[in-house]
Short mmCIF file of the C-alpha atoms (twelve columns), coordinates in Angstrom:
data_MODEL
# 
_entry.id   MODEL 
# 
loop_
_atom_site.group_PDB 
_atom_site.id 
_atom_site.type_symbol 
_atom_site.label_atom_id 
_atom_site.label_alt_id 
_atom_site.label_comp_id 
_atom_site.label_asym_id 
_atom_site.label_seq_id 
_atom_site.Cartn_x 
_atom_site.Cartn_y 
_atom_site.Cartn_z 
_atom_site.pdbx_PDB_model_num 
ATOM 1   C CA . UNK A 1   -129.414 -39.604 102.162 1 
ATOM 2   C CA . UNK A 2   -126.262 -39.192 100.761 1 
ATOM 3   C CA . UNK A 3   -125.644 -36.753 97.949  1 
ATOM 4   C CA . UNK A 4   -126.895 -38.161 94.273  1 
ATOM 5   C CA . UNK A 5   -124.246 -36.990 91.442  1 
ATOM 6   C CA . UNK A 6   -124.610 -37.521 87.837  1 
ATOM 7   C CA . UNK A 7   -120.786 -36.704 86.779  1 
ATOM 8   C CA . UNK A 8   -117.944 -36.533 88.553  1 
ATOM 9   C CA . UNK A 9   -115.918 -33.359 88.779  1 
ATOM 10  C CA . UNK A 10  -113.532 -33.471 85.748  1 
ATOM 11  C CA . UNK A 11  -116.596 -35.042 83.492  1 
ATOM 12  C CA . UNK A 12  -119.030 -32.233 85.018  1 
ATOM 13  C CA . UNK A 13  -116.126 -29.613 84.309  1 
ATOM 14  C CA . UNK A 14  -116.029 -31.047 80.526  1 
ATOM 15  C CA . UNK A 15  -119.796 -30.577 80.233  1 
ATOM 16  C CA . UNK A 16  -120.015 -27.194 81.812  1 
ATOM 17  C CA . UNK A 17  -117.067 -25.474 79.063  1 
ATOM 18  C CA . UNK A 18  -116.628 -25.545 75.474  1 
ATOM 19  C CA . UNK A 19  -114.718 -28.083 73.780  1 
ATOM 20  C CA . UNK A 20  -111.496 -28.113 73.601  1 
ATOM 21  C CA . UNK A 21  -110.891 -28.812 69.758  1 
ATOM 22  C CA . UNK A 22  -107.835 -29.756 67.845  1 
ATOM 23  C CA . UNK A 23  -106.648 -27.974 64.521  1 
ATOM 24  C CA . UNK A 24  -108.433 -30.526 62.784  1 
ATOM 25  C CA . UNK A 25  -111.375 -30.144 64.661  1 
ATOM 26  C CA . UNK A 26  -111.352 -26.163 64.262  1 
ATOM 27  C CA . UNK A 27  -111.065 -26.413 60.321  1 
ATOM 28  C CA . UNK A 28  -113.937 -28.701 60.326  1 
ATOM 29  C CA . UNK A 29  -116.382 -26.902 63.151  1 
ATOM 30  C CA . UNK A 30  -115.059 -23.136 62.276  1 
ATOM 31  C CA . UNK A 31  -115.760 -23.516 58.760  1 
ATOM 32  C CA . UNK A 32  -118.853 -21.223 57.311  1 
ATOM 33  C CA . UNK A 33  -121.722 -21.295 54.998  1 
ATOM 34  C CA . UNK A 34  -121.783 -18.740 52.662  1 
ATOM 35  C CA . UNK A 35  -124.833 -17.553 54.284  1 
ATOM 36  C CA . UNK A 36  -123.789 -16.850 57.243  1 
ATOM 37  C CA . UNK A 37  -120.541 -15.411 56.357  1 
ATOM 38  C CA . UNK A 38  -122.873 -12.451 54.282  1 
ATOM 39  C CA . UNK A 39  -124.882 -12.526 57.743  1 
ATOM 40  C CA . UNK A 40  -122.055 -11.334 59.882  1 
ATOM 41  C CA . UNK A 41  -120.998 -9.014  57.895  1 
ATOM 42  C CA . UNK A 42  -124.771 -7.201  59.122  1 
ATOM 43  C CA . UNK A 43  -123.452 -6.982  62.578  1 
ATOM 44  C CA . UNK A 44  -121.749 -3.999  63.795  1 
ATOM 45  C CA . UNK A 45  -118.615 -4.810  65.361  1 
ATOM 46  C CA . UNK A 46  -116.083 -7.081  65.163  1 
ATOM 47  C CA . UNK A 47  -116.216 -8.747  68.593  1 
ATOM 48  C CA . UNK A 48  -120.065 -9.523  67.221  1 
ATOM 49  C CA . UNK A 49  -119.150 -11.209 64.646  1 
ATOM 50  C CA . UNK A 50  -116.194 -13.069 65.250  1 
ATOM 51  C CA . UNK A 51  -118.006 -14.601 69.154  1 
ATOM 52  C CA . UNK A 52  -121.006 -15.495 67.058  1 
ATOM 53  C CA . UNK A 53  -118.783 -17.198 64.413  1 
ATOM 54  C CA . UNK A 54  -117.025 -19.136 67.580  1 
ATOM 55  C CA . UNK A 55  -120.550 -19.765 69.373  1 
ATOM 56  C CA . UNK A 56  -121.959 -21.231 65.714  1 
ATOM 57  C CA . UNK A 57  -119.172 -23.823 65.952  1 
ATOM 58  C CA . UNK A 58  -119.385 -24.882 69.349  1 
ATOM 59  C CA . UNK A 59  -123.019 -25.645 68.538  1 
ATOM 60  C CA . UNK A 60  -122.581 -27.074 65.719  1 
ATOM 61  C CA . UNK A 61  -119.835 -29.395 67.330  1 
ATOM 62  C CA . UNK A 62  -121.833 -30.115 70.385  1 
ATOM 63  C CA . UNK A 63  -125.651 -28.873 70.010  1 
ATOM 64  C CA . UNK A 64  -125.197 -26.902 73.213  1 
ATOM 65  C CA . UNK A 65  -124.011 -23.345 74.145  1 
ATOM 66  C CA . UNK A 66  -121.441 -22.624 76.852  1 
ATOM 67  C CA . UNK A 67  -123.093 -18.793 78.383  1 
ATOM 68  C CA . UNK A 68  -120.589 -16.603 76.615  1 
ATOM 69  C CA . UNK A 69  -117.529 -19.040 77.227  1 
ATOM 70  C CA . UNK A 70  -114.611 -18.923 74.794  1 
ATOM 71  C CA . UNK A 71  -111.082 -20.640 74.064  1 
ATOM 72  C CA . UNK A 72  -108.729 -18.344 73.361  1 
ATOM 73  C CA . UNK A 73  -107.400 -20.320 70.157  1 
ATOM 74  C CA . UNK A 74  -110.936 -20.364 68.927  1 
ATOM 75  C CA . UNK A 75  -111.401 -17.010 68.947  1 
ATOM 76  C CA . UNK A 76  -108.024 -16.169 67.214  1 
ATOM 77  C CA . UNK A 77  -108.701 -19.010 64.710  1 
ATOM 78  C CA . UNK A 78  -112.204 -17.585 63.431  1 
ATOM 79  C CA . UNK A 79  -110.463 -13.681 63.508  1 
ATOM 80  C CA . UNK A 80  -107.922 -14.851 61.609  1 
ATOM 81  C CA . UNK A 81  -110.396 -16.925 59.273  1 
ATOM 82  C CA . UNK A 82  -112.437 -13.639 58.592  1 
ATOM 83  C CA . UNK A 83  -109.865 -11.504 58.449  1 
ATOM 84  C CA . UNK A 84  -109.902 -9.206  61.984  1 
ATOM 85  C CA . UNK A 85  -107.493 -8.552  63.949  1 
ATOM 86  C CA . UNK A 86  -107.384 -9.878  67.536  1 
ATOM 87  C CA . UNK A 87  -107.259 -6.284  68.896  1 
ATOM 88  C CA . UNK A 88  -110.222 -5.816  67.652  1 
ATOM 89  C CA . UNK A 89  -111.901 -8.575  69.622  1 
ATOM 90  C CA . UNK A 90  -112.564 -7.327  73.274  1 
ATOM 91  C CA . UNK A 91  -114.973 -10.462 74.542  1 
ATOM 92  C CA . UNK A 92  -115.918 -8.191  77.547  1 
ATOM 93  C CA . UNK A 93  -118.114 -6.628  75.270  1 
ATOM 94  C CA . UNK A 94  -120.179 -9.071  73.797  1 
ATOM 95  C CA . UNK A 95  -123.105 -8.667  75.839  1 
ATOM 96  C CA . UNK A 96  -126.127 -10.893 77.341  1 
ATOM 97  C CA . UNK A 97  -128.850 -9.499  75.064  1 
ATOM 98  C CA . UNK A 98  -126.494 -9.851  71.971  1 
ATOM 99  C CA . UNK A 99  -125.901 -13.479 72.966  1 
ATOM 100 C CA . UNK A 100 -129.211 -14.569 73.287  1 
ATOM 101 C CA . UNK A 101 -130.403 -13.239 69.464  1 
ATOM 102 C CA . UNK A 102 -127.314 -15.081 68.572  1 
ATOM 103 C CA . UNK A 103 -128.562 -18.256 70.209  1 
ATOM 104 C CA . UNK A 104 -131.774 -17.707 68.304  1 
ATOM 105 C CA . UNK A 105 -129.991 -17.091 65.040  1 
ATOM 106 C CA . UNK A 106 -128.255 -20.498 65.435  1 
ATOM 107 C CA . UNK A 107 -130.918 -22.145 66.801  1 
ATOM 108 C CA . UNK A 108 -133.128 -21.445 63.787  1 
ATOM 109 C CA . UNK A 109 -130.547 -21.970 61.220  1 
ATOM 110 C CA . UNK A 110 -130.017 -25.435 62.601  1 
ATOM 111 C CA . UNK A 111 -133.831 -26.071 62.526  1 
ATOM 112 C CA . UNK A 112 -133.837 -26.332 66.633  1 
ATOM 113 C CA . UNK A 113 -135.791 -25.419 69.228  1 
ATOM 114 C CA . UNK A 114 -135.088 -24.165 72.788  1 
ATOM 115 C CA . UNK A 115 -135.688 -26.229 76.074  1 
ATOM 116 C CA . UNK A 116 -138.113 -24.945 77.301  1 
ATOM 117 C CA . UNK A 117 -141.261 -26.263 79.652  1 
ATOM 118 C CA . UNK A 118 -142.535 -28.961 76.445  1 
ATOM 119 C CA . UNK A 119 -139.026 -30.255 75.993  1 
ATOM 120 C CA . UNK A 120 -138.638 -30.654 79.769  1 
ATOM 121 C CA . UNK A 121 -141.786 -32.804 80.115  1 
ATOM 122 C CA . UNK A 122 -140.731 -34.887 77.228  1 
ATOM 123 C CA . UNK A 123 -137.374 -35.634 78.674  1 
ATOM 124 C CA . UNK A 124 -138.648 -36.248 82.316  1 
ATOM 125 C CA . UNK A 125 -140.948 -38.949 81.033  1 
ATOM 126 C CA . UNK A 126 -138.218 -40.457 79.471  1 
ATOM 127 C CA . UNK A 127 -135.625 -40.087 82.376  1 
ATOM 128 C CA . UNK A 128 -138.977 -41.513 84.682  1 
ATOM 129 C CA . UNK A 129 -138.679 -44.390 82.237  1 
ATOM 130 C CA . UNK A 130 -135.069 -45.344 82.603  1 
ATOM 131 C CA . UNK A 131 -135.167 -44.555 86.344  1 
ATOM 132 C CA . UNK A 132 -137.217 -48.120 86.196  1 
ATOM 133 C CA . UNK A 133 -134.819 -49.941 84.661  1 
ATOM 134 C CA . UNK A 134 -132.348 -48.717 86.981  1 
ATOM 135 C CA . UNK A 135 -129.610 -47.188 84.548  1 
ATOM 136 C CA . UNK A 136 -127.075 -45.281 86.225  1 
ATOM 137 C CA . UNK A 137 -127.612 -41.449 86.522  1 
ATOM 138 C CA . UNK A 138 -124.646 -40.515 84.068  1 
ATOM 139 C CA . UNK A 139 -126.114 -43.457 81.560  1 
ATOM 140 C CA . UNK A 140 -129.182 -41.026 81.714  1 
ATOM 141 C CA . UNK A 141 -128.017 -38.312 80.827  1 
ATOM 142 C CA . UNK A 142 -126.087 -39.507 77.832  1 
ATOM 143 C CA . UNK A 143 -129.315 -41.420 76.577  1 
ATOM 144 C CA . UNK A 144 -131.314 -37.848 77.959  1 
ATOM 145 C CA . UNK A 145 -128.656 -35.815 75.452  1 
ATOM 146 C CA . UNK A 146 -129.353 -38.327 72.377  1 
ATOM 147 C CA . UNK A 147 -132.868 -37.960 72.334  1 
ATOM 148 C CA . UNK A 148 -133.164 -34.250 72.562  1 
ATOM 149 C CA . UNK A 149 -130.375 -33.972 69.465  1 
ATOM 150 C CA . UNK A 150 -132.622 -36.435 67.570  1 
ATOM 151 C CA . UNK A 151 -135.565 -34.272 68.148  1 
ATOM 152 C CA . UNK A 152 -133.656 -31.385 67.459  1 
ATOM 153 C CA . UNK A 153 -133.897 -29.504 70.936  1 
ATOM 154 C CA . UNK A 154 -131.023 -27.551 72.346  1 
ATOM 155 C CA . UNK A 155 -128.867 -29.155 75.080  1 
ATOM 156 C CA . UNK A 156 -129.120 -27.681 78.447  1 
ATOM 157 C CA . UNK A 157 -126.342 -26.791 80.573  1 
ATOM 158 C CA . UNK A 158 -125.318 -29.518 83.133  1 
ATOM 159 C CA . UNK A 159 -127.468 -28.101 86.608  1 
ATOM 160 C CA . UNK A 160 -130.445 -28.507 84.338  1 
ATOM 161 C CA . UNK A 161 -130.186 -31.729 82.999  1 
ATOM 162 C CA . UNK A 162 -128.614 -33.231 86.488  1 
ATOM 163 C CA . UNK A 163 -131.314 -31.600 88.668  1 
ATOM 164 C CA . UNK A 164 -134.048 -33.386 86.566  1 
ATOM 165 C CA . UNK A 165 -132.355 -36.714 86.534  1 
ATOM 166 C CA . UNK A 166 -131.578 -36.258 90.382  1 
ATOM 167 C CA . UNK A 167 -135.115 -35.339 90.991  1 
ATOM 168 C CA . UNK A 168 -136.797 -38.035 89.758  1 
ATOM 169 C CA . UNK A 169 -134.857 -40.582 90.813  1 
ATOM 170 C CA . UNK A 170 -135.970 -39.131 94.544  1 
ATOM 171 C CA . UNK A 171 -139.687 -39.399 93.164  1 
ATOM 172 C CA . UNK A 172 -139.226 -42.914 92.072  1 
ATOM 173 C CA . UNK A 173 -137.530 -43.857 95.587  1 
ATOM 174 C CA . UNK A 174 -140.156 -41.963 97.369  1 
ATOM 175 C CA . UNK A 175 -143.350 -43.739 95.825  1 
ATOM 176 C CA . UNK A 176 -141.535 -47.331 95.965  1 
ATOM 177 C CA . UNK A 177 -140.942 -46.637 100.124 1 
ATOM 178 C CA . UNK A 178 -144.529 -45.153 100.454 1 
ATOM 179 C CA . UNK A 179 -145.871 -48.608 98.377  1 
ATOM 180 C CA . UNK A 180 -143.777 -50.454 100.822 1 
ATOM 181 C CA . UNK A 181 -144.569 -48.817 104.059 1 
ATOM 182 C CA . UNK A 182 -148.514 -48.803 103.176 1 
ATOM 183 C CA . UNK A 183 -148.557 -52.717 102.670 1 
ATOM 184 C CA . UNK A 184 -146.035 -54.062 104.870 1 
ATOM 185 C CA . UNK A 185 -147.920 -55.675 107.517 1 
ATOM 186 C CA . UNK A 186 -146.081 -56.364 111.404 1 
ATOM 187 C CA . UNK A 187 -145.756 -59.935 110.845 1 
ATOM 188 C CA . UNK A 188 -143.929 -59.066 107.351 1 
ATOM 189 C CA . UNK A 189 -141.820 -56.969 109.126 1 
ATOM 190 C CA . UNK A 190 -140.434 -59.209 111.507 1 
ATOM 191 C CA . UNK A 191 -140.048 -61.996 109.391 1 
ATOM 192 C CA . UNK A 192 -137.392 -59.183 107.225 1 
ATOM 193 C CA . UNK A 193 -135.673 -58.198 109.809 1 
ATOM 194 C CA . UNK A 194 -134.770 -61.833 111.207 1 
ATOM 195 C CA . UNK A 195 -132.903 -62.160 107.881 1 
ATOM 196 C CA . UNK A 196 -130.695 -59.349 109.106 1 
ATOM 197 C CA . UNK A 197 -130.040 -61.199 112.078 1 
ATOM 198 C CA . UNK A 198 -126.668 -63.175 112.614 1 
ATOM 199 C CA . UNK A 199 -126.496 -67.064 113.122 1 
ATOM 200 C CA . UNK A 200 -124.168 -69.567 113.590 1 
ATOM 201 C CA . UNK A 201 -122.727 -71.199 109.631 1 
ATOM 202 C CA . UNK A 202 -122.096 -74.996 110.571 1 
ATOM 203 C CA . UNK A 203 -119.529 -74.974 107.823 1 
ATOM 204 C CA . UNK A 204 -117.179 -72.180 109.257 1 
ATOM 205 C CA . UNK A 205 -116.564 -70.254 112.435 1 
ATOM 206 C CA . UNK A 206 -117.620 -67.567 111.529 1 
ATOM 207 C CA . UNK A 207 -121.628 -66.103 112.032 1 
ATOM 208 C CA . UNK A 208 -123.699 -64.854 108.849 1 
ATOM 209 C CA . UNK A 209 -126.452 -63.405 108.499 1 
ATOM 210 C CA . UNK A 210 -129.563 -65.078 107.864 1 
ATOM 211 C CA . UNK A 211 -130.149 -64.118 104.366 1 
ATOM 212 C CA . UNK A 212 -126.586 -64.992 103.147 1 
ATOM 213 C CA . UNK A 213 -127.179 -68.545 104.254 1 
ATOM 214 C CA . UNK A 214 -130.593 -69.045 102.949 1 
ATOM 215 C CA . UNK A 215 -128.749 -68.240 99.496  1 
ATOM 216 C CA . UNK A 216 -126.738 -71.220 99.838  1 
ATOM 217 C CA . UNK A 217 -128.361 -74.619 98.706  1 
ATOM 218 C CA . UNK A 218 -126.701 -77.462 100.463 1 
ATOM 219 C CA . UNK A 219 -126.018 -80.135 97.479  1 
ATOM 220 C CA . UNK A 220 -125.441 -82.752 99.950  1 
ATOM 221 C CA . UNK A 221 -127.861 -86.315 99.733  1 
ATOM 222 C CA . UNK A 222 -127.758 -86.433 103.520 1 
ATOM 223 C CA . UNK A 223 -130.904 -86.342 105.551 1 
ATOM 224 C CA . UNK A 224 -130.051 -84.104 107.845 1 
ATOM 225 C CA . UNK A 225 -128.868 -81.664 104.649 1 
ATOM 226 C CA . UNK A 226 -131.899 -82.361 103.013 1 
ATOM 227 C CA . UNK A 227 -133.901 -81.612 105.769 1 
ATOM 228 C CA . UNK A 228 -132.247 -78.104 105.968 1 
ATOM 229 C CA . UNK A 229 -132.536 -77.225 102.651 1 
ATOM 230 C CA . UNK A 230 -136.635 -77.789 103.114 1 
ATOM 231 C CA . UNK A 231 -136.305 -76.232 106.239 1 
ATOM 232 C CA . UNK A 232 -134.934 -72.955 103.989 1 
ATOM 233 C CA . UNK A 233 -137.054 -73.670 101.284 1 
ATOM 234 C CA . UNK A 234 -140.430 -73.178 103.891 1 
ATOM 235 C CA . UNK A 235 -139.623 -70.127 105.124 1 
ATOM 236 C CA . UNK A 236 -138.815 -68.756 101.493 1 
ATOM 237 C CA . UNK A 237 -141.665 -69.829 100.246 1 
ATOM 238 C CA . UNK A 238 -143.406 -68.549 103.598 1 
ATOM 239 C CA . UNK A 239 -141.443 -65.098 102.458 1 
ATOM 240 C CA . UNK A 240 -142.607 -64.957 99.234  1 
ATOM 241 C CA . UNK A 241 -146.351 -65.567 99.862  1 
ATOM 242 C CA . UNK A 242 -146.326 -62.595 102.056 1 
ATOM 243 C CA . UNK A 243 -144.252 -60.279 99.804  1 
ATOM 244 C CA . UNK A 244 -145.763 -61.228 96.061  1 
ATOM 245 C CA . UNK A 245 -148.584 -58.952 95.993  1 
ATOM 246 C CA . UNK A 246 -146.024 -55.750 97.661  1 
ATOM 247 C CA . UNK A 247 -143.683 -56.825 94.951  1 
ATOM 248 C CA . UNK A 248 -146.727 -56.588 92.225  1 
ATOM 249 C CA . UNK A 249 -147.431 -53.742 93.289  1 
ATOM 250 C CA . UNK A 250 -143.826 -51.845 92.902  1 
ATOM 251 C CA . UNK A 251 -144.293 -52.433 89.012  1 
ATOM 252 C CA . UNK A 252 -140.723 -53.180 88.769  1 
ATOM 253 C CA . UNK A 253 -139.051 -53.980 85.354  1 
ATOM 254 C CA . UNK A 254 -137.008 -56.699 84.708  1 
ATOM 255 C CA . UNK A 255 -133.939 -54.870 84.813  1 
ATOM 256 C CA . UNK A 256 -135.209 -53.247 88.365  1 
ATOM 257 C CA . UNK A 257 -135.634 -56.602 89.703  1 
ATOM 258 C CA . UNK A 258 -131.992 -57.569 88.958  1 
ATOM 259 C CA . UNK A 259 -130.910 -54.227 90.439  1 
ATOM 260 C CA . UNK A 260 -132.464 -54.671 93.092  1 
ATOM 261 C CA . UNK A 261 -132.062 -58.388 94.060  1 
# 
């Protein structure tokens, strides 16, 4: 099975690192409420305040964080803003446990919640949802990222969300083969894989398979045309008899039948 992706490399890349904003974009994200200006001024070092000022906006631009990931402009935007100097700033510093309370700081200040295990069984009913109607992976996880800003939950990082989406689109394929292998009968079988099989086209050289040429309805008044087309038309009809109650049974949508056909 060949390897499911959600985003490609430059979109996964974009995903994965904070935004890259213009100067408009930096006045408008890196610009403070009162109350958390008098907040930072609580912390004790300069490097504290200014990377939580810089991880406020990228949340607040994004609803996501970005694991202690900085542009340099950024930073020297919000030092200038508040008034430090840059060689006060050493990012090195700005350590793992200090990030996280930040997150939590944000987090609460925005009136979100973390992902955790409630949030991830809310969105994997909803990806199992739009698996059925066959949208593609990356239409997921934009749909996946609306909902969870609309119910105010933090968005993951990209391996999360991906994973989830990847995982049950396996599940989905998995029960809709095991439905199919468990009512597929012999004579079913056969009559499926003689569409696969190639036969002469009376209208070119050239062989097709079966199934291409019982798509194609002969509008010809001609006996002998007419008599083909029933011809097709009973073994279709034979076809469906002894696939309508698999077909049932897959509980497609109408949107996974199109897909599919």
């Amino acid at each position: 099975m060949p390897i499911l992706k959600v985003l490609n490399s430059v979109e996964k890349n974009s995903f994965e690192n904070p935004p890259l904003l213009n100067s408009f974009e930096r006045k408008k994200y890196f610009d403070f409420p009162l109350k958390i200006i008098t907040l930072i001024k609580t912390f004790r070092t300069p490097t504290n305040q200014v990377c939580f000022l810089v991880v406020f906006g990228y949340f607040k631009a994004t609803r996501r964080f970005f694991a202690r990931k900085f542009h340099q402009k950024d930073i020297a935007f919000v030092a200038k803003r508040i008034g430090v100097g840059l060689n006060k700033i050493k990012i090195d510093s700005y350590d793992k446990t200090t990030y996280q309370r930040h997150q939590k700081i944000i987090l609460e200040y925005y009136g979100f919640r973390e992902f955790d295990e409630n949030a991830k069984q809310i969105i994997v009913k909803e990806i199992a949802s739009m698996i059925r109607s066959q949208l593609r992976p990356k239409l997921i996880m934009l749909r996946i990222i609306e909902i969870l800003v609309s119910q105010k939950i933090e968005v993951p990082n990209y391996l999360t969300l991906a994973n989830l989406i990847i995982d049950e689109i396996r599940l989905y394929k998995q029960r809709l083969t095991k439905i199919i292998e468990s009512n597929l009968n012999a004579k079913t079988r056969e009559m499926l894989d003689a569409l696969f099989e190639k036969q002469d086209n009376p209208s070119s050289k050239v062989q097709r398979y079966r199934l291409t040429l019982l798509k194609k309805f002969n509008q010809s008044a001609r006996p002998s045309k007419i008599k083909a087309n029933m011809q097709d038309f009973l073994i279709l009809q034979e076809l469906f008899s002894n696939l309508e109650k698999i077909f049932k049974s897959l509980n497609l949508t109408y949107e996974g039948v199109q897909y599919s056909g």
